[in-house]
LOMI-484720 format. One record per residue (C-alpha): residue number from 1; chain; residue in three letters; x, y, z. Coordinates in nm, 4 decimals, always signed. Layout:
   num   chaine   residu          x          y          z
   NUM        A      ALA          X          Y          Z
...
***
This chain:
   num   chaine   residu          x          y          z
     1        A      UNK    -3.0259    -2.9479    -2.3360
     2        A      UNK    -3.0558    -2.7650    -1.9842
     3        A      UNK    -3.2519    -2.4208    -2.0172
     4        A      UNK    -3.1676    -2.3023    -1.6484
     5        A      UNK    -2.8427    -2.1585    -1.5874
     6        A      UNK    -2.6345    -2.3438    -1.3218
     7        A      UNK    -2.5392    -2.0880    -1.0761
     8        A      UNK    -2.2159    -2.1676    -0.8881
     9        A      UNK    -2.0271    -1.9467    -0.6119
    10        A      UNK    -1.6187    -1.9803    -0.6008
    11        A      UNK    -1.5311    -1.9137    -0.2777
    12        A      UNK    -1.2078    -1.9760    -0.1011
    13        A      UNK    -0.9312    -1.8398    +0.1268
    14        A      UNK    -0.7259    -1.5520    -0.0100
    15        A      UNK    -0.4382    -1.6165    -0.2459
    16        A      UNK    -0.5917    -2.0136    -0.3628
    17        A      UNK    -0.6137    -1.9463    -0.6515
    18        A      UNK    -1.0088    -1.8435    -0.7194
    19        A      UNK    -0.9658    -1.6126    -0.9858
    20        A      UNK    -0.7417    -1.8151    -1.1949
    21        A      UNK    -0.9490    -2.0945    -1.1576
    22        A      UNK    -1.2537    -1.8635    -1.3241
    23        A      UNK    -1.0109    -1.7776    -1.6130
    24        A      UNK    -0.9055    -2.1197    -1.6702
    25        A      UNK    -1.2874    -2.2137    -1.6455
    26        A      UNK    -1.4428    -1.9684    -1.8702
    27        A      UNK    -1.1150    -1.8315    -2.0997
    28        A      UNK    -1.2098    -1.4817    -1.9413
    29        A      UNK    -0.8969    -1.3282    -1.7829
    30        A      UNK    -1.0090    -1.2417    -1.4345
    31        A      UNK    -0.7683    -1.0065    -1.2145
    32        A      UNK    -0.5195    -1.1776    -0.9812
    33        A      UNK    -0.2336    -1.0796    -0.7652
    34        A      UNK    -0.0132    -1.2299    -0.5100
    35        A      UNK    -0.1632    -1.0510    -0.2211
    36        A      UNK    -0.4586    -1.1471    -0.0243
    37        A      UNK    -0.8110    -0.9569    -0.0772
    38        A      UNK    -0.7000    -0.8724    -0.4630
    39        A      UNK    -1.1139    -0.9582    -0.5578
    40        A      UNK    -1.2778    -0.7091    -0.3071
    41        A      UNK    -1.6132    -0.6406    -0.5511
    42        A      UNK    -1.8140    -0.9774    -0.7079
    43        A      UNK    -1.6831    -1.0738    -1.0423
    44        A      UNK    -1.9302    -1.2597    -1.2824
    45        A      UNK    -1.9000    -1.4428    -1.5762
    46        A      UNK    -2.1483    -1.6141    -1.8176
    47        A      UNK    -2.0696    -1.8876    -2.0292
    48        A      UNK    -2.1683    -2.2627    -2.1485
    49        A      UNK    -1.9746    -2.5724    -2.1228
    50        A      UNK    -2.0780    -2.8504    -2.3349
    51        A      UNK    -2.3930    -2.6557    -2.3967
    52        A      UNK    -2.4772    -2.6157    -2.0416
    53        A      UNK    -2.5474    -2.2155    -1.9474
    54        A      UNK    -2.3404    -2.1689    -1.6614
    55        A      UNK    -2.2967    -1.8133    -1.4450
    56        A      UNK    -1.9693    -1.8537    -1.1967
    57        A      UNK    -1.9662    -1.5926    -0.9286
    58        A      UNK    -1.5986    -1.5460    -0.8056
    59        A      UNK    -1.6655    -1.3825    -0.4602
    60        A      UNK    -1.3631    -1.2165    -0.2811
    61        A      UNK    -1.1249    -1.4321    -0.0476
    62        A      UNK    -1.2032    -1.5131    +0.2968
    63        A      UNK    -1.1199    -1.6930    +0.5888
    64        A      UNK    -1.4541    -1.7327    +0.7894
    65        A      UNK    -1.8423    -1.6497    +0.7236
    66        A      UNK    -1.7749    -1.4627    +1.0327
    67        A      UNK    -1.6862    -1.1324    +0.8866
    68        A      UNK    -1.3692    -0.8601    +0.9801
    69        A      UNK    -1.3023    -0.7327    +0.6704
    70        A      UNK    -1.5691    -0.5291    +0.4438
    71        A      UNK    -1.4242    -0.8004    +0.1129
    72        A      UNK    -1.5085    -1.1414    +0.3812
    73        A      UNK    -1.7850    -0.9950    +0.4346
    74        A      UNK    -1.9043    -0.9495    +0.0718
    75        A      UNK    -1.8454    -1.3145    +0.0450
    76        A      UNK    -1.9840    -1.3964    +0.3291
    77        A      UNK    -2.3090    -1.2499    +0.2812
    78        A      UNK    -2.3361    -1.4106    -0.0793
    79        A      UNK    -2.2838    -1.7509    +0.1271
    80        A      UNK    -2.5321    -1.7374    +0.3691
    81        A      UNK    -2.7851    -1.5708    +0.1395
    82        A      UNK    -2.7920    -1.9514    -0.0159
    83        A      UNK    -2.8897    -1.8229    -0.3810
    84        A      UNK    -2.7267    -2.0485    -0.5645
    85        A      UNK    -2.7076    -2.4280    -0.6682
    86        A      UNK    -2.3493    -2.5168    -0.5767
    87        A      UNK    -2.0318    -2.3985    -0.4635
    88        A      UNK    -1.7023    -2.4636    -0.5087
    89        A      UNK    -1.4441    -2.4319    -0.2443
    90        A      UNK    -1.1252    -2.3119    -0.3588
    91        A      UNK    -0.8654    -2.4568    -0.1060
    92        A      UNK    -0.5024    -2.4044    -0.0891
    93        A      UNK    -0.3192    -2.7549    -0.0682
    94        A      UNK    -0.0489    -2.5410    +0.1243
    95        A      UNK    -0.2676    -2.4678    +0.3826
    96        A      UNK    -0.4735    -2.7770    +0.5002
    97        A      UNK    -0.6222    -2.6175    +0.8638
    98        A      UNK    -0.6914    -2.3242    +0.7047
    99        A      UNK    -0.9298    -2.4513    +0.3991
   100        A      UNK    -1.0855    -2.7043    +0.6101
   101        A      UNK    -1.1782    -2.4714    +0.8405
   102        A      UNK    -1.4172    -2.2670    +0.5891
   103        A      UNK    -1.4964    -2.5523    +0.4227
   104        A      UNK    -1.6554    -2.7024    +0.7066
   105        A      UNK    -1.8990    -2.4396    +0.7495
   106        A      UNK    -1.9715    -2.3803    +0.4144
   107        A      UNK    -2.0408    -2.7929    +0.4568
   108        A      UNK    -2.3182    -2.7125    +0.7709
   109        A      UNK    -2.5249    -2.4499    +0.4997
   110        A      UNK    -2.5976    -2.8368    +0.3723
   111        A      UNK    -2.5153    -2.7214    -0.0036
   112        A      UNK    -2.3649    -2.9458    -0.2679
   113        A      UNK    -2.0275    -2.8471    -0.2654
   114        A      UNK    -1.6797    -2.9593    -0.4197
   115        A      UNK    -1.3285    -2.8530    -0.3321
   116        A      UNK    -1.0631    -2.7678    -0.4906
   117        A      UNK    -0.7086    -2.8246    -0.3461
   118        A      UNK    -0.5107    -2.5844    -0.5523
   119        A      UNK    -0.1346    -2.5820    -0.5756
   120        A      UNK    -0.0513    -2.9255    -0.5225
   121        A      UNK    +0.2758    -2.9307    -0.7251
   122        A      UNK    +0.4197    -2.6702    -0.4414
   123        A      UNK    +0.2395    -2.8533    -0.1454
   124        A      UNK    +0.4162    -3.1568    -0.2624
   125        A      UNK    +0.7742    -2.9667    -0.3185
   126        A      UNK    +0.6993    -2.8972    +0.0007
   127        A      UNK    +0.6366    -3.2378    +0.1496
   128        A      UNK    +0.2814    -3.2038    +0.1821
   129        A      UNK    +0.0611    -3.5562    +0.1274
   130        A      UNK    -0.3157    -3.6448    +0.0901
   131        A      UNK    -0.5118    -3.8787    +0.1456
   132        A      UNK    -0.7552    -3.7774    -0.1312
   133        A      UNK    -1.0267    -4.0544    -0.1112
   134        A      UNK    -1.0307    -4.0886    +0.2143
   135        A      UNK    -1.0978    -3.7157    +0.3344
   136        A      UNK    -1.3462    -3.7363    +0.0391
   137        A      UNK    -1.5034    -3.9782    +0.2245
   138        A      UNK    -1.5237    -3.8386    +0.5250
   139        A      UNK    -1.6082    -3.4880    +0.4193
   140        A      UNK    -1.9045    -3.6546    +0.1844
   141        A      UNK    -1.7937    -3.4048    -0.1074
   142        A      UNK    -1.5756    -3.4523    -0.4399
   143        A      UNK    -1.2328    -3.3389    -0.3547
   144        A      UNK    -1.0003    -3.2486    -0.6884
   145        A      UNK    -0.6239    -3.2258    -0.6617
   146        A      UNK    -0.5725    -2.9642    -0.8536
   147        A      UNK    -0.2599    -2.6525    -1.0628
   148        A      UNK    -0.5168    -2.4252    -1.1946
   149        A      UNK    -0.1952    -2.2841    -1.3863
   150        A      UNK    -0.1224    -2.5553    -1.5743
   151        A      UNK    -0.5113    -2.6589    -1.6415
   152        A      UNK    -0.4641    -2.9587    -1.4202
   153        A      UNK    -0.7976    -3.0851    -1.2876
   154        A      UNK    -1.0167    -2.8106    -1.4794
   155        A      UNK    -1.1071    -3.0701    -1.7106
   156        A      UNK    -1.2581    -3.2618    -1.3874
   157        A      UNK    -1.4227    -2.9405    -1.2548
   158        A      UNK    -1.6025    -2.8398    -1.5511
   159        A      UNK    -1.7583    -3.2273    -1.5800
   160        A      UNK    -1.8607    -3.1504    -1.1887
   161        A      UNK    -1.9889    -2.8213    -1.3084
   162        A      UNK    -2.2651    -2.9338    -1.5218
   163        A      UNK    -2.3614    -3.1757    -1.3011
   164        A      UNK    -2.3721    -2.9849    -0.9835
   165        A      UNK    -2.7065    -3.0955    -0.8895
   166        A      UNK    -2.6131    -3.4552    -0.8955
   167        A      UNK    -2.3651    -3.3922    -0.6158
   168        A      UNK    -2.5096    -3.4328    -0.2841
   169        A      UNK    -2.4745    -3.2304    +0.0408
   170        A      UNK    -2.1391    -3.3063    +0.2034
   171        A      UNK    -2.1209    -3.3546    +0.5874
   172        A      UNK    -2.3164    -3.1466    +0.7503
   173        A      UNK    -2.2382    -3.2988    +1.0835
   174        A      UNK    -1.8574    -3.2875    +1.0213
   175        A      UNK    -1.8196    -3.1206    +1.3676
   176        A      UNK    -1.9743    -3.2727    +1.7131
   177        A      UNK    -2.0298    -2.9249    +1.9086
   178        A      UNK    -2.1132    -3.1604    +2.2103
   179        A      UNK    -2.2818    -2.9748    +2.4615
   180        A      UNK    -2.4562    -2.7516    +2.1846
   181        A      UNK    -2.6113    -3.0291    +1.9595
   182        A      UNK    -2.9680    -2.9955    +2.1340
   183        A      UNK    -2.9443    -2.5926    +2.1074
   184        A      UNK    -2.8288    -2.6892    +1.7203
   185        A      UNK    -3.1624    -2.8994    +1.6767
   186        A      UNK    -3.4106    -2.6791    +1.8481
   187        A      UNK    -3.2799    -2.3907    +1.6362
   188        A      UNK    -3.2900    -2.6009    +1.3305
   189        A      UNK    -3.6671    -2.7099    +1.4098
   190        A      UNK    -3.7900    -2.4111    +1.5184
   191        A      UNK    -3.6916    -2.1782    +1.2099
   192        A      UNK    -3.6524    -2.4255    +0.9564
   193        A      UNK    -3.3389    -2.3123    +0.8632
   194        A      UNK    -3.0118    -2.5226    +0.7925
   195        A      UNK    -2.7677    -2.6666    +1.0736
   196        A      UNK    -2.4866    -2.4256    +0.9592
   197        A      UNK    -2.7773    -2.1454    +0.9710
   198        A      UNK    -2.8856    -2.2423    +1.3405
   199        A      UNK    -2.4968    -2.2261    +1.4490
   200        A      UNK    -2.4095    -1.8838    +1.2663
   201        A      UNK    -2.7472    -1.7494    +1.4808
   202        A      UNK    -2.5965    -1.9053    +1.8161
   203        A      UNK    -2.2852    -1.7610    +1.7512
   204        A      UNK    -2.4243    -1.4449    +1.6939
   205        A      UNK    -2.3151    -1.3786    +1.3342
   206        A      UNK    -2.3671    -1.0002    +1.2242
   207        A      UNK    -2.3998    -1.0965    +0.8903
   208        A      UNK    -2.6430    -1.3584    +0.9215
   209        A      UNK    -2.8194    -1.1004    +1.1608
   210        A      UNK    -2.8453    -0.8675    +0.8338
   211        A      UNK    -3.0011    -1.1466    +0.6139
   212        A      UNK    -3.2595    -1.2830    +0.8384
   213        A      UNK    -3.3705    -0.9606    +1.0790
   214        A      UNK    -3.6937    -1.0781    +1.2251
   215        A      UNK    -3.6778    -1.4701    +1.2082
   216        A      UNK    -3.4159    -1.3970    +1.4928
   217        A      UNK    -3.5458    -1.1318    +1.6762
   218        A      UNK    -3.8806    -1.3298    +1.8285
   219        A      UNK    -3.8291    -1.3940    +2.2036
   220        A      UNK    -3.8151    -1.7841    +2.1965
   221        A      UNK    -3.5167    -1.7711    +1.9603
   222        A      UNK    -3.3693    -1.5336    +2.2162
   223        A      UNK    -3.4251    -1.7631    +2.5055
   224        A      UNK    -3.2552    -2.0476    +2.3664
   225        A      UNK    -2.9450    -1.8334    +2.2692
   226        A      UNK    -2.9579    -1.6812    +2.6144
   227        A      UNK    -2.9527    -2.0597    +2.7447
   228        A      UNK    -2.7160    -2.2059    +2.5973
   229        A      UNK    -2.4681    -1.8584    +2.6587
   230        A      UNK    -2.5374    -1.9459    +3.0606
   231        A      UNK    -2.4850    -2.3080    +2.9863
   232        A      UNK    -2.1871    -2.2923    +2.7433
   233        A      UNK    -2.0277    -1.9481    +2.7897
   234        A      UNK    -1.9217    -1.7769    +2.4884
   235        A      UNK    -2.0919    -1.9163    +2.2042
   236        A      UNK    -1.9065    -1.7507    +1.9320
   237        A      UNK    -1.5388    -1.8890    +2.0866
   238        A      UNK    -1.6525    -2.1702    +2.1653
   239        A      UNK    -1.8122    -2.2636    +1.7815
   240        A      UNK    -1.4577    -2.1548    +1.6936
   241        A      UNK    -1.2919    -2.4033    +1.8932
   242        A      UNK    -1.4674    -2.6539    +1.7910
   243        A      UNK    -1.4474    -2.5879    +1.3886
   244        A      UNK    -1.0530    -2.5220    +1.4581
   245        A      UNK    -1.0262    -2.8769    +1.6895
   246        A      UNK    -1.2175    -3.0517    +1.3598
   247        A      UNK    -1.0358    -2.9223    +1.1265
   248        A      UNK    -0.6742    -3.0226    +1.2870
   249        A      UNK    -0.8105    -3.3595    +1.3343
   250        A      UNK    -0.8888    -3.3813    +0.9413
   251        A      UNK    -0.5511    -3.2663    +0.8759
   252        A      UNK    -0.3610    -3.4917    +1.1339
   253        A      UNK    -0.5524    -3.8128    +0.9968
   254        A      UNK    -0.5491    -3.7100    +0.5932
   255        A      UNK    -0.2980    -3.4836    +0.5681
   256        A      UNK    +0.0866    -3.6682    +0.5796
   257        A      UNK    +0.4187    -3.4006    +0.6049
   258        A      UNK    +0.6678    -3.5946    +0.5190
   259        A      UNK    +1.0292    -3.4296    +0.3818
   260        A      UNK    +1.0251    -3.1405    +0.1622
   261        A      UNK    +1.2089    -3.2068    -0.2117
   262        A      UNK    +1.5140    -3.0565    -0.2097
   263        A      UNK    +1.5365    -2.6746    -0.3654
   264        A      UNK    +1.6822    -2.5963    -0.7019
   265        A      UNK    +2.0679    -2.4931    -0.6998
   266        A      UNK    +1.9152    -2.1630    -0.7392
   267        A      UNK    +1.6852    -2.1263    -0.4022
   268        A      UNK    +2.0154    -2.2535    -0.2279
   269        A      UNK    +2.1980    -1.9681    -0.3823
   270        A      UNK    +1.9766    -1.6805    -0.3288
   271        A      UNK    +1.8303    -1.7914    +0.0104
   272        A      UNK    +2.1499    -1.8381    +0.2037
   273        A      UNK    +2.1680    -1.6282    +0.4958
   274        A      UNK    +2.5100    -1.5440    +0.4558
   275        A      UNK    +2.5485    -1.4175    +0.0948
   276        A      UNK    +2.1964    -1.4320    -0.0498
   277        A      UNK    +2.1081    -1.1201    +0.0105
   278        A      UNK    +2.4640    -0.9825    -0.1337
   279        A      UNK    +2.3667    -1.1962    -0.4655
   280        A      UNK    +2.0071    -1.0680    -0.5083
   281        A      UNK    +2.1522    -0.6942    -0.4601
   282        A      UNK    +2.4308    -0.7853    -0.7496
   283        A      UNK    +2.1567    -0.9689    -0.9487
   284        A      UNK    +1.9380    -0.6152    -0.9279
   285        A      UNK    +2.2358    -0.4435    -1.0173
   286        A      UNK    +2.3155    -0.6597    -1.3535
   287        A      UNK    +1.9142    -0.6087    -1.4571
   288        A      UNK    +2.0019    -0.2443    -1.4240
   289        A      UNK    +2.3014    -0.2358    -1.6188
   290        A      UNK    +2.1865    -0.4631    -1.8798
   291        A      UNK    +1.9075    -0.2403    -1.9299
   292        A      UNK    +2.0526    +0.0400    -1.9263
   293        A      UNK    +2.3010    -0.0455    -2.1835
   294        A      UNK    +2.0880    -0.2657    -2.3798
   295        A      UNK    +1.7987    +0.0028    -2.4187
   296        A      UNK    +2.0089    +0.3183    -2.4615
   297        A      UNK    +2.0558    +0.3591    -2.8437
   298        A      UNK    +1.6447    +0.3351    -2.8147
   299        A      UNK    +1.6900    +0.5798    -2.5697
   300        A      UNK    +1.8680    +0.7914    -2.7759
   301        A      UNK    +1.6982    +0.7823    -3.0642
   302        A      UNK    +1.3966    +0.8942    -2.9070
   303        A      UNK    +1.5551    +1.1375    -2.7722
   304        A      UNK    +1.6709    +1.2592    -3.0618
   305        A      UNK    +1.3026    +1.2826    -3.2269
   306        A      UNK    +1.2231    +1.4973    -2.9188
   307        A      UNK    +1.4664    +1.7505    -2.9427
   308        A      UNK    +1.3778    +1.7604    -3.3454
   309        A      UNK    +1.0747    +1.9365    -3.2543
   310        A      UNK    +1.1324    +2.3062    -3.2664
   311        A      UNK    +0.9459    +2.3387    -2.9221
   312        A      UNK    +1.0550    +2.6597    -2.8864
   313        A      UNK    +0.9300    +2.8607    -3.1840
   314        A      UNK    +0.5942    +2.7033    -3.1626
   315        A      UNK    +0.5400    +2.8206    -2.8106
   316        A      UNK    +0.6605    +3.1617    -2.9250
   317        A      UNK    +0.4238    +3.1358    -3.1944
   318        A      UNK    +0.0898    +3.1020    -2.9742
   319        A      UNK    +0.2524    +3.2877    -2.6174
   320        A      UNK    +0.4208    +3.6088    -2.6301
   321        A      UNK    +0.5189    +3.6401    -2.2561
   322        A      UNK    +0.8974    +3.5394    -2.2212
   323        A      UNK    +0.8317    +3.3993    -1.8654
   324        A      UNK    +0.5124    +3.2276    -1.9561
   325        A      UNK    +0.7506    +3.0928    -2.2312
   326        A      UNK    +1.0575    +2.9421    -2.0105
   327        A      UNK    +0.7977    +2.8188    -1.7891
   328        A      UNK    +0.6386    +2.5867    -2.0456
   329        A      UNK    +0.9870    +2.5087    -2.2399
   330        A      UNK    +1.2222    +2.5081    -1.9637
   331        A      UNK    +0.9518    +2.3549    -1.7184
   332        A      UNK    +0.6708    +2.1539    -1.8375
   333        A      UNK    +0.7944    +2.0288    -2.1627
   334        A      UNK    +1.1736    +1.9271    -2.0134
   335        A      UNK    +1.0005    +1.7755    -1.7578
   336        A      UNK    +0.7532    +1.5909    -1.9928
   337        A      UNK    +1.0860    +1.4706    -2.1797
   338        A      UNK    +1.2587    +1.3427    -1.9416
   339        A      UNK    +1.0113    +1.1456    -1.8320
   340        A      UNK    +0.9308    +1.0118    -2.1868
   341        A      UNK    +1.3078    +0.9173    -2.2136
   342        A      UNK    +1.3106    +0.6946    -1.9118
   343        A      UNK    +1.0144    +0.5131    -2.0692
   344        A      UNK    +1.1219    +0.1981    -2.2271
   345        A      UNK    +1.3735    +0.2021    -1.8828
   346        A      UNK    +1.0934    +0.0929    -1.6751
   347        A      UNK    +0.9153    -0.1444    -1.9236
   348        A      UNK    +1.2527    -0.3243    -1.9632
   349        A      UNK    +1.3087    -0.3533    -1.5999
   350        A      UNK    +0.9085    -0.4704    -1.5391
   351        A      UNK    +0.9713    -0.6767    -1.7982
   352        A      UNK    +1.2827    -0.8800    -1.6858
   353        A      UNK    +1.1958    -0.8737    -1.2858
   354        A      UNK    +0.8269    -1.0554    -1.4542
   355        A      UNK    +1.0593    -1.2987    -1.6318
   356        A      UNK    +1.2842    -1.3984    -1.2846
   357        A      UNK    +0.9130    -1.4057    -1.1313
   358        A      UNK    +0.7556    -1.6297    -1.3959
   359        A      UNK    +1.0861    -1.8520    -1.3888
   360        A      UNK    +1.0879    -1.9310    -1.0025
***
């Protein structure tokens, strides 16, 4: 049995699916949302599969180790810091160009790495088709086609897991920055540092510039950033460019959009443009009645245990001020009431709007 914990980063663009991924992992229910950025702090969790010690970070979602957000660049930082034995890639199958394009620079840090296309049962409602071996192959990483809601492909992960230092390093050289390769190799050489470290210091990234302080600071580094700026131009662009060029290419030759399925009877219904939106007001409007009429005698009844309470001779009892008095029966504690009364009103309606969610 392994001793060491295996530590493994999740990292991914915001809304794949990272947190869910965690809970499905670990059984630990991890907070999600359907907004991007929900994990701004680091969440951690500790636990063994098949007797393996295993610590999963779940950084917060990003779209670049270049930084614009303070959550990016709490992931970012844990990226390029490199502490850590793996990482998986959390990709949304939805969005091809978009999770290839921080995969391939979490590929240049030269890291064992696998990723995750989440979703697939909506990117192929959608019409969306991979070649999964192949852009394995060409990436140089596992690639799992996975529904993290369902438990498809966690079975799969959590083999990977455990045996995270038996995958190698994907494809570093994924992307041919042409005219920047030799800058690329001097860099490399010279510090001793990984490919995708040389190109973050060319491009001039702030966070990498946090990490590393000095190791960049020494005037040959300087000179060959300054040379390959008069040669090249901007550096930071055109490293952007090029990732964005490679990644379309990946996605043109792997990636097939064929026809969407057809939508339910339902998604025709609410999503016409003529009457949908005169359906989803009526269908608002029949969650509010049915509430309304199917919570009331609750309503009522606890309504009934409120006005029970002889409110008004126990705050005689302890104030003797007639105004202080009105103000805490006819003010505070009506208020406080009526509140309480509209109660289970809200829960009901949370609770059906969660079931038309949940349902699709």
């Amino acid at each position: 049995m392994q001793s060491k914990i295996i530590k493994v980063l999740i990292a991914g663009i915001p809304n794949s699916g990272k947190s869910t991924i965690v809970s499905e992992l670990s059984g630990v229910a991890i907070k999600t949302a359907n907004y991007p950025g929900t994990t701004v702090s680091i969440s951690k969790v500790e636990y063994s599969i098949d007797g393996v010690k295993v610590s999963i970070i779940d950084l917060p979602g990003t779209y670049s180790l270049r930084a614009n957000m303070m959550d990016e660049a709490v992931a970012a930082r844990e990226i390029l810091r490199g502490d850590y034995d793996g990482i998986i890639v959390v990709g949304s199958a939805l969005e091809p160009e978009q999770t290839l394009y921080l995969l391939i620079q979490i590929l240049e840090l030269g890291k064992p790495a696998i990723l995750i296309l989440n979703m697939m049962d909506m990117a192929l409602r959608r019409g969306f088709h991979y070649n999964i071996n192949e852009l394995s192959r060409a990436l140089g990483i596992p690639i799992l086609p996975a529904i993290a809601v369902r438990d498809v492909g966690m079975k799969q992960l959590k083999d990977l897991i455990v045996r995270i230092h038996e995958v190698k390093q994907g494809n570093v050289n994924v992307v041919n920055y042409g005219k920047l390769e030799k800058y690329i190799e001097t860099l490399t050489s010279a510090l001793g540092v990984s490919r995708g470290l040389a190109i973050e210091i060319l491009a001039g990234n702030p966070i990498l510039m946090e990490l590393i302080g000095n190791s960049v600071s020494n005037d040959y580094v300087k000179q060959i950033v300054e040379k390959a700026c008069k040669e090249i131009g901007d550096l930071d662009n055109y490293i952007k460019s090029m990732r964005w060029k490679t990644a379309r290419e990946l996605t043109r030759k792997f990636v097939v959009k064929g026809v969407a399925s057809s939508i339910s009877k339902y998604d025709e219904l609410f999503m016409n443009p003529r009457y949908g939106p005169l359906l989803s007001i009526l269908l608002l409007f029949a969650i509010a009645e049915t509430i309304f009429l199917a919570l009331e005698p609750l309503v009522n009844l606890l309504s009934a245990a409120l006005d029970s309470i002889p409110i008004n001779a126990i705050i005689a009892q302890y104030v003797n001020n007639e105004l202080m008095q009105s103000l805490i029966v006819d003010g505070v504690w009506s208020g406080v009431t009526t509140l309480i009364d509209f109660i289970p009103y809200v829960f009901g309606v949370a609770f059906l709007i969660a079931f038309i969610e949940d349902s699709g």
